[in-house]
Structure formats: C-alpha cells, structure tokens
LUMTORZA-612613 format. One record per residue (C-alpha): x, y, z; residue number from 1. Coordinates in Angstrom, 3 decimals. Example, Ala and Ser with C-alpha at 12.3 -4.5 7.8 and 13.67 -1.06 7.14 Angstrom:
% LUMTORZA-612613
R        c1        c2        c3   nr
R    12.300    -4.500     7.800    1
R    13.670    -1.060     7.140    2
This chain:
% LUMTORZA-612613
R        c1        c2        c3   nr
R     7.295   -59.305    97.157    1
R     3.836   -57.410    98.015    2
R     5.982   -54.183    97.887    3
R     7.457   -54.859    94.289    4
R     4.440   -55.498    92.868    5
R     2.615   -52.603    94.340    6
R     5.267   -50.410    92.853    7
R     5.471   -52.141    89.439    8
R     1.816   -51.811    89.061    9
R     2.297   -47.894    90.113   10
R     4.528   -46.883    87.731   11
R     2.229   -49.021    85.016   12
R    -0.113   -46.445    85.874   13
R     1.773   -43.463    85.949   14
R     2.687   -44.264    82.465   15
R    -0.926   -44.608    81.182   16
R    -1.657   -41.596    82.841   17
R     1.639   -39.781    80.748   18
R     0.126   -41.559    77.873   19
R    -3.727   -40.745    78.299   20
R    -2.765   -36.623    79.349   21
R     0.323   -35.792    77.467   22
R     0.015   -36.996    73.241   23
R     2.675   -36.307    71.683   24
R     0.435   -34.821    69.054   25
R    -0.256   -31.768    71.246   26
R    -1.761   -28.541    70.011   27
R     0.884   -25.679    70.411   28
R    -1.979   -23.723    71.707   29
R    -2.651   -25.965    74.605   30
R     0.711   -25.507    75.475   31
R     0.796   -21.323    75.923   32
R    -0.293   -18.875    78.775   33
R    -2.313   -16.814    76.769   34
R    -2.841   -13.418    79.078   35
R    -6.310   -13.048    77.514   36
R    -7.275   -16.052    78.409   37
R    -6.434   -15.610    82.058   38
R    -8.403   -12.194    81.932   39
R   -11.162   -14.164    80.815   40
R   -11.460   -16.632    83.681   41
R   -10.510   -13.965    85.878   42
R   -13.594   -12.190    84.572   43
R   -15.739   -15.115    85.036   44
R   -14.856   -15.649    88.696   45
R   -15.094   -12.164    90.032   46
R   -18.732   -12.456    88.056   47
R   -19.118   -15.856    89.920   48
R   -17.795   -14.380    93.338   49
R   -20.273   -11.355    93.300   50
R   -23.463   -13.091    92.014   51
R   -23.067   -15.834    94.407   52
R   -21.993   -13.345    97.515   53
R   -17.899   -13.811    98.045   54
R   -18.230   -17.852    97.474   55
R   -15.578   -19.158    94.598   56
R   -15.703   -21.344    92.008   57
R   -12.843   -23.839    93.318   58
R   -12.304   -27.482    94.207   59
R   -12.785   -28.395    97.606   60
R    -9.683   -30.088    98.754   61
R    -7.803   -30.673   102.179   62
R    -7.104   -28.182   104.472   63
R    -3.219   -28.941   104.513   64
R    -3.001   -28.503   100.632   65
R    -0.069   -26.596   100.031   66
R    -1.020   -22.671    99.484   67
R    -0.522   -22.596    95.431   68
R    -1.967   -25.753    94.866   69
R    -5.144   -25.534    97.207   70
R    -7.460   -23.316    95.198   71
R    -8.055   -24.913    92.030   72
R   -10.913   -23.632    89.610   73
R   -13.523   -25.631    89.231   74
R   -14.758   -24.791    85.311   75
R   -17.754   -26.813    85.548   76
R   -19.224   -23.707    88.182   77
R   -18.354   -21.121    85.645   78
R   -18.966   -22.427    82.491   79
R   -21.040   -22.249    80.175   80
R   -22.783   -19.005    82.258   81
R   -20.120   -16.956    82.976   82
R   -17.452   -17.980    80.068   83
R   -18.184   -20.426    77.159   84
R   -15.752   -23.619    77.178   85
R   -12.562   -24.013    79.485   86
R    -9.352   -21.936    77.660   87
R    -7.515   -24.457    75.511   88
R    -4.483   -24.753    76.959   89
R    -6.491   -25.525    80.525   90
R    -6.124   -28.989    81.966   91
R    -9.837   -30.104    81.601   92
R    -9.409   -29.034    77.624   93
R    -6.624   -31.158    77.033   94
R    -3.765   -28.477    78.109   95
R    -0.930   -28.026    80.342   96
R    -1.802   -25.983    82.574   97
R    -4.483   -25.728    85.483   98
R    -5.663   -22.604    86.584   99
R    -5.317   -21.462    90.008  100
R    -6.508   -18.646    92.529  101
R    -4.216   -16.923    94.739  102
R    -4.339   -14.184    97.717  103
R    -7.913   -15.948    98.184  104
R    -9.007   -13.278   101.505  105
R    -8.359   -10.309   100.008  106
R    -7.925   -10.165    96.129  107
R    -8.822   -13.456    94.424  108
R    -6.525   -13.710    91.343  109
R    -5.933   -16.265    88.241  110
R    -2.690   -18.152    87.859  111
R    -1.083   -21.262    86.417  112
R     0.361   -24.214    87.428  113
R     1.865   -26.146    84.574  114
R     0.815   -30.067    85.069  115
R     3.820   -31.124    83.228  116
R     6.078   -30.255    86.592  117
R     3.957   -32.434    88.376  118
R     3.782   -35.623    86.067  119
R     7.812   -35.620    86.091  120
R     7.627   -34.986    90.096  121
R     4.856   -37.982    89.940  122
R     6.997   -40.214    88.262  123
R    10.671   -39.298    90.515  124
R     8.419   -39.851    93.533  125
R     7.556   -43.682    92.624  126
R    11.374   -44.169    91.869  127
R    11.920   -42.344    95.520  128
R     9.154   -44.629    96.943  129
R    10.593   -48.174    95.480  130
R    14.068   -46.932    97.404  131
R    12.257   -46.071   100.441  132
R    10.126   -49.037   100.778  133
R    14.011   -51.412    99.745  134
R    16.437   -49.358   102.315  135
R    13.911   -47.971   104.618  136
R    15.096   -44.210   103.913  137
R    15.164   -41.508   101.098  138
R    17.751   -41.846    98.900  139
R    19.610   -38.787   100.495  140
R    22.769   -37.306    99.333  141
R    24.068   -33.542   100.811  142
R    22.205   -31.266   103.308  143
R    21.370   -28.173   101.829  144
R    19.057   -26.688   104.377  145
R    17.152   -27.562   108.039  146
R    15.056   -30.926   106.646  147
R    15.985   -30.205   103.190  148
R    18.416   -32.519   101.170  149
R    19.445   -33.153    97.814  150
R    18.909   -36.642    95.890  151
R    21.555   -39.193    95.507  152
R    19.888   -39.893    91.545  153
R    22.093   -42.721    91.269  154
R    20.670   -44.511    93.860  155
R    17.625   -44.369    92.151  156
R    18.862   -45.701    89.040  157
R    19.192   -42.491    86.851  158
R    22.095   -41.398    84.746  159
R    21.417   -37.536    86.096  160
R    19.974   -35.549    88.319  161
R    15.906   -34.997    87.770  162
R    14.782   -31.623    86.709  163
R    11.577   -30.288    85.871  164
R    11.428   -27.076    83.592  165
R    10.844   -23.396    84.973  166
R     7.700   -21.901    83.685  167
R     9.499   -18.583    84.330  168
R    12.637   -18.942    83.004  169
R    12.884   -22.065    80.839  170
R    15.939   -22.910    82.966  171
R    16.405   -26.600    84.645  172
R    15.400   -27.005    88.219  173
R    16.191   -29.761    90.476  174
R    14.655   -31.186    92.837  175
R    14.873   -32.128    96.634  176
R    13.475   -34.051    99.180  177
R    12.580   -33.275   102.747  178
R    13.118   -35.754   105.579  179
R     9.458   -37.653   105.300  180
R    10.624   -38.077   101.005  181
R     8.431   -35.593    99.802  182
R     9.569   -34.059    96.389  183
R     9.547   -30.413    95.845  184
R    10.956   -28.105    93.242  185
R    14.406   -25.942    94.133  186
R    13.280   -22.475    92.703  187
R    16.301   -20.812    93.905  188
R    17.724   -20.065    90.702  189
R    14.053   -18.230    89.890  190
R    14.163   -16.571    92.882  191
R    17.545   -15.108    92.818  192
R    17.066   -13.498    89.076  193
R    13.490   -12.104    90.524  194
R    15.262   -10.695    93.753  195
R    17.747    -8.692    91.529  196
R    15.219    -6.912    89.676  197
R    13.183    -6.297    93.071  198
R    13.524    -2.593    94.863  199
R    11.567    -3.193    97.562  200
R    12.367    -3.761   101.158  201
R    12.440    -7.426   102.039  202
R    12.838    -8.913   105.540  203
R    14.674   -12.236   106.774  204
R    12.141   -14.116   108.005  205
R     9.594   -12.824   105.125  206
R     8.565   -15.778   102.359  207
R     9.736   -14.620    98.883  208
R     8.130   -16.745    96.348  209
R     5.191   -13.898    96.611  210
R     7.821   -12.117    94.403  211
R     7.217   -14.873    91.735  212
R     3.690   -14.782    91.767  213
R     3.452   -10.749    91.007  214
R     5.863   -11.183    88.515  215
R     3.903   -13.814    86.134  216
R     1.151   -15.418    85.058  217
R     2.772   -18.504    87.225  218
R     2.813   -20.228    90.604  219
R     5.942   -21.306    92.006  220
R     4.004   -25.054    92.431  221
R     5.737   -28.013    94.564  222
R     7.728   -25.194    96.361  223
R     9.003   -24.978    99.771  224
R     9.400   -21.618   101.469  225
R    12.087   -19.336   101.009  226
R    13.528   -16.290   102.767  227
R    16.862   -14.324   101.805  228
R    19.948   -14.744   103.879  229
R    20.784   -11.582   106.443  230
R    24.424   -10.837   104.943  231
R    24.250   -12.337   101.448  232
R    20.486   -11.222   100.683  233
R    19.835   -14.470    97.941  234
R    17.249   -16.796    98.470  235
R    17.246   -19.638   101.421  236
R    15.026   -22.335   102.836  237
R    12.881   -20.597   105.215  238
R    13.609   -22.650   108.382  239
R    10.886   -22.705   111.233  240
C-alpha cells in the first residue's frame, strides 16, 4: 500500500513538473538550436576557461554521470560578465534545451541536450518503476543485445511502444531498458544514417555516437554505447 502511494504521489509530481516546464504557450524561439547562439556561449566559456586558468563554468555533479550529461553549464558563472542573459531557447530561460560541454580534456565544446527527451523518459520510468516494485522485475519483452532488452509496453499499460523524438532526424526512437530498469534511448536508426555518410575508418570495438556529436549541434543524451558489427558494419550495443 506504501508502494502505491509513493508512486501515485510520483507521477503527481512529474505532471506538475510537465506542467510548470513545458506551457503549451511556448515561444517558437525557445524551441530552436540557434547556431549563433551556441557560438555565443561557446565564446563565453573559452573567455571563462582562460581568465579563470582551464577551470569551467559547469555544474558539479557525480562522478558516474553519464559522459553527455555530466558537464552541464552553469549560466549563473558566465553571465552577465561574459554574455548578457542565458539564450532563449536554454533551459534556465524557459527553453528546451540545456547546454552541454563535450571532449572536456582537450577541446571544451557547446552542445545540446533537448529536456523534452528526458521528461517523456521521466515519465516511462515511473510507469517502469510501479511494474517493478508489483512483479519484482522490468517489464521485459525480447533481447536485443548483452543486458539490453526491449519493453513489453503493454505490460505497462500503454496502447504503443514509447518513443521520444530525434533531435537529429525528427524520426521516432524507442526506448530500452537494461537489466537494473534503467531507460535509455535506441539511437540506432541515427547512427546508421550518420555511418553511411561517414568515410572514415572505424574499428569494432570503437564507440560511435562520437560520430553524432561532430555531426550536430546535439548530444546523443540517455544513450548507451554503440560499436558497428565486424561483417555487417551498422551500429550495435557495445558489449563489455
């Protein structure tokens, strides 16, 4: 009884939260990665970086973060010195999108992550959850990969299969689950379109969703690893 009420009371909150971030009133231009607008943060960091000797202006957060959602900008470091408000299609101006650093070590560059993929995962995971906590298991339904399944969605009490919307190529992606029922994003469709157009040498064994990041203004957010298979050469689960 604990349980049910615990989860009733989370999804209460998850849909304030979709209430409070996402009105349906939105400004289109909160909703667009503008490329000047990521030149100008990028301009305000490396400013940041140099005047305050290699340090950057992101969020602290756990060392196990995944990699492209670890280094968040902090806006409050940069602005007003180095740039005047947050862009406004950034998260802290009422936007979609939260800017990111990647290749941190060597070459500290903007991206976005678009919030709206992880509201939708936010709100799959607390049907995902109520299962678990009922049956004592993800709500599993075909292996696809080493520790990586698909969902049975009717289990969960959905007509069809959750998606969340590419912010490279508009197209539907699902979702899977791993064997502790965490939700990540199946960019395989993504990846196979970017590996066509790709001349370069790529190894088995190598992690491809690099190949998204140089191609956009975009991080391939909630993402597992990937590799390409030896004979086929399209896009796997990288397996440990």
């Amino acid at each position: 009884m604990r349980n049910s009420f615990k989860i009733l009371c989370l999804l209460c909150i998850s849909g304030l939260l979709t209430g409070c971030l996402y009105p349906q009133k939105q400004k289109v231009q909160n909703q667009l990665p503008y490329k000047e607008q990521i030149q100008s943060v990028q301009s305000a960091v490396d400013q940041f970086k140099e005047d305050e000797g290699g340090i950057l202006p992101i969020v602290t957060k756990e060392a196990d973060t995944p990699i492209y959602q670890k280094y968040v900008i902090k806006f409050t470091k940069i602005s007003p010195r180095y740039m005047g408000e947050p862009p406004d299609n950034a998260y802290e101006s009422g936007g979609v999108f939260q800017y990111v650093l990647v290749n941190v070590e060597n070459d500290p560059t903007v991206k976005l992550l678009d919030v709206r993929m992880a509201q939708k995962i936010q709100d799959i995971s607390l049907r995902l959850q109520a299962y678990q906590q009922s049956n004592g298991y993800p709500p599993y339904k075909e292996r696809i990969s080493e520790n990586v399944f698909t969902l049975d969605y009717k289990k969960m009490g959905l007509k069809e299969a959750p998606t969340v919307t590419s912010p490279y190529s508009q197209k539907d992606l699902y979702l899977v689950v791993d064997g502790d029922g965490n939700l990540y994003v199946d960019y395989t469709p993504d990846l196979y379109d970017v590996l066509q157009q790709h001349d370069g040498r790529i190894k088995t064994g190598e992690d491809i969703r690099e190949l998204l990041v140089d191609s956009s203004e975009f991080v391939p957010a909630y993402s597992l690893p990937y590799t390409i298979d030896e004979k086929s050469k399209s896009p796997i689960f990288l397996t440990k």
